[in-house]
Rosetta silent file (secondary structure, phi, psi, omega in degrees, C-alpha in Angstrom):
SEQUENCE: XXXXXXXXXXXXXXXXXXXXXXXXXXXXXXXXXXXXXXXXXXXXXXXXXXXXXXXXXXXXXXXXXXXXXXXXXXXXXXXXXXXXXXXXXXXXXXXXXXXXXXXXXXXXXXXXXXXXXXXXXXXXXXXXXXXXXXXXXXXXXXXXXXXXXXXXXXXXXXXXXXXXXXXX
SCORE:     score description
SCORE:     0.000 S_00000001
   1 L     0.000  -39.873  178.587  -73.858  -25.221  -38.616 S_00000001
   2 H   -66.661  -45.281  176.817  -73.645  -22.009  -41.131 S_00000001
   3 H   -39.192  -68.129  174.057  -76.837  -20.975  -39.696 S_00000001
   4 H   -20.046  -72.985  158.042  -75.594  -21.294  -36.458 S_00000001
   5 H   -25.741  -65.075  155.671  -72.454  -18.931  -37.449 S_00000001
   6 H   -43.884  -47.485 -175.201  -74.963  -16.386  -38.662 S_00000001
   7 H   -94.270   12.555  135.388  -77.068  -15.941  -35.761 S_00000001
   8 H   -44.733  -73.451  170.498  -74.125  -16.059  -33.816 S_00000001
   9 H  -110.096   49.076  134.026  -72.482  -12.951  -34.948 S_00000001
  10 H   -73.296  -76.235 -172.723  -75.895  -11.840  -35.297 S_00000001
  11 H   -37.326  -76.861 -175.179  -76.314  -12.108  -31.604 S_00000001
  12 H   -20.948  -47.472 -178.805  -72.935  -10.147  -31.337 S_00000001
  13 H   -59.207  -37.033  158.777  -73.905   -7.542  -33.397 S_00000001
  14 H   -45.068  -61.991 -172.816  -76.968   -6.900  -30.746 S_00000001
  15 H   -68.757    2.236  176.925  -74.887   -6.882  -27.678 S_00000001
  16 H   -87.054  -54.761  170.621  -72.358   -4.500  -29.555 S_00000001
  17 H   -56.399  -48.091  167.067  -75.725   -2.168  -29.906 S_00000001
  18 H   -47.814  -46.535 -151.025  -76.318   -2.539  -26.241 S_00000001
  19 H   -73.398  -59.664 -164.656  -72.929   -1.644  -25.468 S_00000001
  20 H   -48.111  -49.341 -166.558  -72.892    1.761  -28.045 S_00000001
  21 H   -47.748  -51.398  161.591  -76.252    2.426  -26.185 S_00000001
  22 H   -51.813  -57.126  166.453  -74.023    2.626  -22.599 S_00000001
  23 H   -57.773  -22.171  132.787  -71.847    4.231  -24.053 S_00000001
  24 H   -33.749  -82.218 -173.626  -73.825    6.933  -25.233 S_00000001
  25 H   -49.456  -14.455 -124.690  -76.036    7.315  -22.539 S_00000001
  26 H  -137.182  -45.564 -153.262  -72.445    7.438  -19.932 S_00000001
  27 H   -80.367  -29.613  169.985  -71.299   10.210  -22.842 S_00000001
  28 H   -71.463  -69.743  170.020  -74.317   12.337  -21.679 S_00000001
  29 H    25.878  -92.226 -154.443  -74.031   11.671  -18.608 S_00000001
  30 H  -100.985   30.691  137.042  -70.956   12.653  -18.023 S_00000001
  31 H   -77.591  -46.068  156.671  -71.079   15.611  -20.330 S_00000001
  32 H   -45.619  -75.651 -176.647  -74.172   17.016  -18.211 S_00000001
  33 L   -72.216 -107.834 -167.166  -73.460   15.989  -14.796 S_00000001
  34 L   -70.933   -3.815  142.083  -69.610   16.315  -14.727 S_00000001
  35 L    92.787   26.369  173.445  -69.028   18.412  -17.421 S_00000001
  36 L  -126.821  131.331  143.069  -66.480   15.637  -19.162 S_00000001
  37 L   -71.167  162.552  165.618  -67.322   13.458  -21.971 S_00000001
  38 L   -77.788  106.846  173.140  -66.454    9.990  -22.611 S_00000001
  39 L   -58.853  170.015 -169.331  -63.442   10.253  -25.108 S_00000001
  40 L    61.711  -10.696 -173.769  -63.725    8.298  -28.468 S_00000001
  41 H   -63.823  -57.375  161.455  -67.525    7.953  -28.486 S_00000001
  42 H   -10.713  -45.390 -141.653  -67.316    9.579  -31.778 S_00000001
  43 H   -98.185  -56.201 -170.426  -64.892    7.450  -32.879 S_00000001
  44 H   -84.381   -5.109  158.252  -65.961    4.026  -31.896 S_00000001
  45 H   -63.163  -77.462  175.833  -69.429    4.816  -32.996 S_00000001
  46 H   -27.352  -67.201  168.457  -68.329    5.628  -36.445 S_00000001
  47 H   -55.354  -30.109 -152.889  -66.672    2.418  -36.443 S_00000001
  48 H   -81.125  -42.010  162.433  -69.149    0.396  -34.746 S_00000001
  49 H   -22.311  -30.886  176.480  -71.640    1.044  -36.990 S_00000001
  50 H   -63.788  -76.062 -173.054  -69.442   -0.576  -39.690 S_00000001
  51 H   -36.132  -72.324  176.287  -68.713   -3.722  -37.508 S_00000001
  52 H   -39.223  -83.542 -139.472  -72.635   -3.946  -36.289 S_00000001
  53 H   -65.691  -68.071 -147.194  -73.793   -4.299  -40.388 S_00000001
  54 L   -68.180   -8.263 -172.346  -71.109   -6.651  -41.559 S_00000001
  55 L   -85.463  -28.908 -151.286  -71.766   -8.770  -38.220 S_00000001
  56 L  -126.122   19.287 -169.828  -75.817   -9.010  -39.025 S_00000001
  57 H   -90.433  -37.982 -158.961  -75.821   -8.489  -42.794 S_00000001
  58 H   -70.665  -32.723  176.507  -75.708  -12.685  -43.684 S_00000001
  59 H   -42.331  -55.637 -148.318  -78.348  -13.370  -40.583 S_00000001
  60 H   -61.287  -47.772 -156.303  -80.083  -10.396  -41.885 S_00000001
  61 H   -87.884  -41.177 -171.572  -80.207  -11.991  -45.956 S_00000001
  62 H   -80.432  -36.212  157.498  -80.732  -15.697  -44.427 S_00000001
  63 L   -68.589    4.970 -161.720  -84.044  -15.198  -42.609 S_00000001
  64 L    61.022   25.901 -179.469  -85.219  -12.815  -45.404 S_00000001
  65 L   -72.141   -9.034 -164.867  -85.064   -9.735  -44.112 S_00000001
  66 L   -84.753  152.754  173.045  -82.677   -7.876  -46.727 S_00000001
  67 L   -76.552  154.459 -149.041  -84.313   -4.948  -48.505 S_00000001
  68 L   166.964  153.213  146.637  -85.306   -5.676  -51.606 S_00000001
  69 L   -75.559  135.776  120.758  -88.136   -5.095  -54.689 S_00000001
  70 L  -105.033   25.416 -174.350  -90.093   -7.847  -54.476 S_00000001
  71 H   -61.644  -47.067  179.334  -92.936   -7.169  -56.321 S_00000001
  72 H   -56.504  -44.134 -176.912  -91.889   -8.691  -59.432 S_00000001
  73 H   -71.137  -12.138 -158.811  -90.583  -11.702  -58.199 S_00000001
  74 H   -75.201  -29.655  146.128  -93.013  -12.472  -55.423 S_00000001
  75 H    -8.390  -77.220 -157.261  -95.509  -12.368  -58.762 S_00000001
  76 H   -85.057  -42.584 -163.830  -93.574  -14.735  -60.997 S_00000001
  77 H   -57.775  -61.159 -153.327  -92.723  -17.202  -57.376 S_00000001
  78 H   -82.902 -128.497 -109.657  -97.504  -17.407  -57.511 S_00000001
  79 H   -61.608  -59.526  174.104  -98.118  -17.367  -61.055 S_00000001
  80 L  -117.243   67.620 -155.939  -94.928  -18.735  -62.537 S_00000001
  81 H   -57.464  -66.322 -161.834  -92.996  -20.238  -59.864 S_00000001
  82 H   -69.807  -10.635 -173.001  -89.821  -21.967  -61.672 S_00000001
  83 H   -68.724  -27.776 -158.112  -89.650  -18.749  -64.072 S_00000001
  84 H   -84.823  -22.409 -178.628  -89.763  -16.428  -60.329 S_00000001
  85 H   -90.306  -16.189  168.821  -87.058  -19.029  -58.788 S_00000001
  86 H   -67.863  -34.822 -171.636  -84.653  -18.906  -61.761 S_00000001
  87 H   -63.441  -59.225  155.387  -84.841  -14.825  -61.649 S_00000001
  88 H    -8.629  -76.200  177.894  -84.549  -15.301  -58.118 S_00000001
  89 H   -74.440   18.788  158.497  -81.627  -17.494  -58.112 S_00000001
  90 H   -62.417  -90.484 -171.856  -80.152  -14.786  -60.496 S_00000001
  91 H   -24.813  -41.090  170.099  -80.150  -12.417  -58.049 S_00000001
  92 H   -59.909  -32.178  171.091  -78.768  -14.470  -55.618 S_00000001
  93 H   -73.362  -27.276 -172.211  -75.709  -14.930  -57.535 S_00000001
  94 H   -92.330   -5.178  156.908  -75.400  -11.809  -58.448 S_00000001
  95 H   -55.289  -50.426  168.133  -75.435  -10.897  -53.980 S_00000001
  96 H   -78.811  -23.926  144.401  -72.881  -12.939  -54.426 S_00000001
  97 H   -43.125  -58.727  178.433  -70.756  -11.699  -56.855 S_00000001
  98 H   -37.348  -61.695 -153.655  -71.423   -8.314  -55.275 S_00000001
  99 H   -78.967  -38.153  153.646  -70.374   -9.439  -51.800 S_00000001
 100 H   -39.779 -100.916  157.110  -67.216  -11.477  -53.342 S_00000001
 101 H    10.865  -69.829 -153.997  -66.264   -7.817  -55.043 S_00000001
 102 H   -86.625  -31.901 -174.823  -66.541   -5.986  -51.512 S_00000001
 103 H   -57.579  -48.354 -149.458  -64.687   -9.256  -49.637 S_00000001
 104 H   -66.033  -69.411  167.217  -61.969   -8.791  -52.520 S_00000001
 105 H   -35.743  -25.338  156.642  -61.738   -5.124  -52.419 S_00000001
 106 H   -60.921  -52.191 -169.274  -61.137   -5.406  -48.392 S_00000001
 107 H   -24.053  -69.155 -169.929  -58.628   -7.641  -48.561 S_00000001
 108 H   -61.157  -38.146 -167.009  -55.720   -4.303  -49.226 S_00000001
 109 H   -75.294  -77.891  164.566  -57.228   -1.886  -46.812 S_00000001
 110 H    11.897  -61.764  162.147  -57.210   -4.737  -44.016 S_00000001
 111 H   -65.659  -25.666  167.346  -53.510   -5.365  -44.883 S_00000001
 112 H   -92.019  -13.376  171.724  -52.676   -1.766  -44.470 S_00000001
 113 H  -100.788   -5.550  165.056  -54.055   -1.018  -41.363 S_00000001
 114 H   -76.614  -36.528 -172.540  -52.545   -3.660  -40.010 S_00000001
 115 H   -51.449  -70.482  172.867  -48.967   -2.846  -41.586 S_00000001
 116 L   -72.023  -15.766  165.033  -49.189    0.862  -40.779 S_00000001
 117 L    95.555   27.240 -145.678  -50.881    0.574  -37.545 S_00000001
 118 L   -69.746  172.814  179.547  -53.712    2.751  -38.796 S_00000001
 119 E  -173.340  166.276  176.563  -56.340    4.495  -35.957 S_00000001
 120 L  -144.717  171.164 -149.797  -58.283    6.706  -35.446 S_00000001
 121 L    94.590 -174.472  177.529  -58.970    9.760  -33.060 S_00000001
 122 L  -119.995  104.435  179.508  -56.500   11.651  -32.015 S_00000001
 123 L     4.463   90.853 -166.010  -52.956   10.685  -30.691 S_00000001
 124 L   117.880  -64.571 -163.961  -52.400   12.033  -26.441 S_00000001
 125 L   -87.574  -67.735 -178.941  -56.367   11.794  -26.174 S_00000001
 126 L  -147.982  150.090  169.362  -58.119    8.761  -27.598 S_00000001
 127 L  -144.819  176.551  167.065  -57.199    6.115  -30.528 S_00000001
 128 L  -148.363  132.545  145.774  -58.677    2.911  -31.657 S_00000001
 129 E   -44.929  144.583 -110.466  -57.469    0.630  -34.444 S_00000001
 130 L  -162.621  -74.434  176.764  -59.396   -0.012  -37.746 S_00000001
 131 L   -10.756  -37.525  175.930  -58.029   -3.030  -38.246 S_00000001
 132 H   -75.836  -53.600 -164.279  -60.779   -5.259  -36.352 S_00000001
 133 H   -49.761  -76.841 -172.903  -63.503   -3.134  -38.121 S_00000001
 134 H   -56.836  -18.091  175.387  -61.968   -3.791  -41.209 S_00000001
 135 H   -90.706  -33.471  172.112  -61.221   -7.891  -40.599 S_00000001
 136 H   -59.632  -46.277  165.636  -65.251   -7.681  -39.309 S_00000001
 137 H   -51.515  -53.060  149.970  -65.766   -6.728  -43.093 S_00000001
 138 H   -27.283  -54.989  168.943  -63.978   -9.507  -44.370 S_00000001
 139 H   -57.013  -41.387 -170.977  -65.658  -11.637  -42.394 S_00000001
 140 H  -102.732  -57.933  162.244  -69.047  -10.620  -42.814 S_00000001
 141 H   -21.010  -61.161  174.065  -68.497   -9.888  -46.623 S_00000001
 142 H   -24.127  -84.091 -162.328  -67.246  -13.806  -46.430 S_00000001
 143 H   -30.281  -48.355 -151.627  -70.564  -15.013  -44.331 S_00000001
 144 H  -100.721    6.069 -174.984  -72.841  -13.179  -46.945 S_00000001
 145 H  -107.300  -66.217 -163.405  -71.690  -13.958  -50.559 S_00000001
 146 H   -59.597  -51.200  176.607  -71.675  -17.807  -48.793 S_00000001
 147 H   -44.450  -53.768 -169.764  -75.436  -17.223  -47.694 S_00000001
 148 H   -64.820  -43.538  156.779  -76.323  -15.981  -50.933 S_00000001
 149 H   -63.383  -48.620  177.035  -74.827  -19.231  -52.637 S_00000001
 150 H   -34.671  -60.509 -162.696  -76.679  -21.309  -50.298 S_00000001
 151 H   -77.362    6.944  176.721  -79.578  -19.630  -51.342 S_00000001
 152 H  -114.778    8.114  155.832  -79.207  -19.792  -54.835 S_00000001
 153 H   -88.961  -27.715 -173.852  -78.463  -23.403  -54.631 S_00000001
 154 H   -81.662   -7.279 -178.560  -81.961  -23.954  -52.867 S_00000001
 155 H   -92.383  -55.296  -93.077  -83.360  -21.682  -55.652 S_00000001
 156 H  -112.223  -82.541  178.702  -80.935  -23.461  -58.514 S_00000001
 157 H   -63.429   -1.134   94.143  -82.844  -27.149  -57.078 S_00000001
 158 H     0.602  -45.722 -170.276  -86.014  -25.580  -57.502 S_00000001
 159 H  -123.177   -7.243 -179.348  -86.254  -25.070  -60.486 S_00000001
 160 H  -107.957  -19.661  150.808  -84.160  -28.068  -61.798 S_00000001
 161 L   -81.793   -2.824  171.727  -86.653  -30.214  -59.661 S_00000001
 162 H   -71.793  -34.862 -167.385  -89.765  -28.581  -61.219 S_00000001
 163 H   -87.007   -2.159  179.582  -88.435  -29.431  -64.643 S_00000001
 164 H   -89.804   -3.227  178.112  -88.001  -33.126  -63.771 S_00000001
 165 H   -79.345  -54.251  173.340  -91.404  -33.267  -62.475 S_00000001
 166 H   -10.156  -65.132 -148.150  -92.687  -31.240  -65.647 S_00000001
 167 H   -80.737  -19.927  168.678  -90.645  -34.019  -67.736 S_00000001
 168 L   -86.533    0.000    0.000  -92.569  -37.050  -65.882 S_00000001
């Protein structure tokens, strides 16, 4: 079902890139041809870009796909497997710690752009609210500290079933 969630607002995050792309391409357009731009592309780019990571970072971590070293561990996983899945599940905990930290640290700006109303552009021409952008962070911050405990429970039982085989 969490999977599910992920490649869900995974998907989203694509068709959100399709969309920026139309909207681009519309901003030439009609900067070329009719000699107007599309107001806000600036704006909602800047944001979307935001939105677009935090929607596709836990997909992006749960198929294995996140940037990373792996030279050491993919080493210790062949040679020394429960030593490369305990380091492993290190890491993972500590994605999650991380991603806890930036969920926490959201939390206040979130509450203030809703309070104050915040936006951006400029007032008469074009605005947008921050507030979604900023609730997408939440959200995706959420998704990806819980992916990262998944995966450091499947690393965690790894390595705690290696030592009961060891121990038979």
């Amino acid at each position: 079902m969490f999977s599910r969630l992920l490649g869900a607002m995974n998907a989203l995050g694509t068709l959100w890139i399709f969309a920026l792309m139309l909207l681009v391409n519309s901003d030439i357009v009609g900067r070329e041809i009719f000699g107007a731009p599309v107001r806000g592309t600036t704006e909602l780019l800047a944001l979307s870009i935001v939105g677009i990571v935090f929607l596709q970072l836990g997909h992006t971590l749960m198929i294995g796909r996140m940037t990373r070293s792996d030279m050491v561990i993919e080493g210790l996983l062949l040679r020394r497997p429960r030593i490369g899945r305990l380091l492993q599940g290190i890491f993972h905990l500590l994605g999650a710690v991380f991603l806890a930290l930036v969920f926490y640290g959201s939390i206040a700006p979130f509450q203030e752009a809703v309070e104050i109303g915040e936006y951006v552009g400029a007032a008469g021409d074009f605005t947008a609210p921050t507030w979604p952008i900023k609730l997408l962070i939440l959200i995706g911050s959420a998704a990806t500290c819980l992916q990262y405990l998944v995966l450091a429970g499947i690393d965690l039982r790894h390595v705690l079933s290696s030592e009961t085989e060891t121990a038979q």
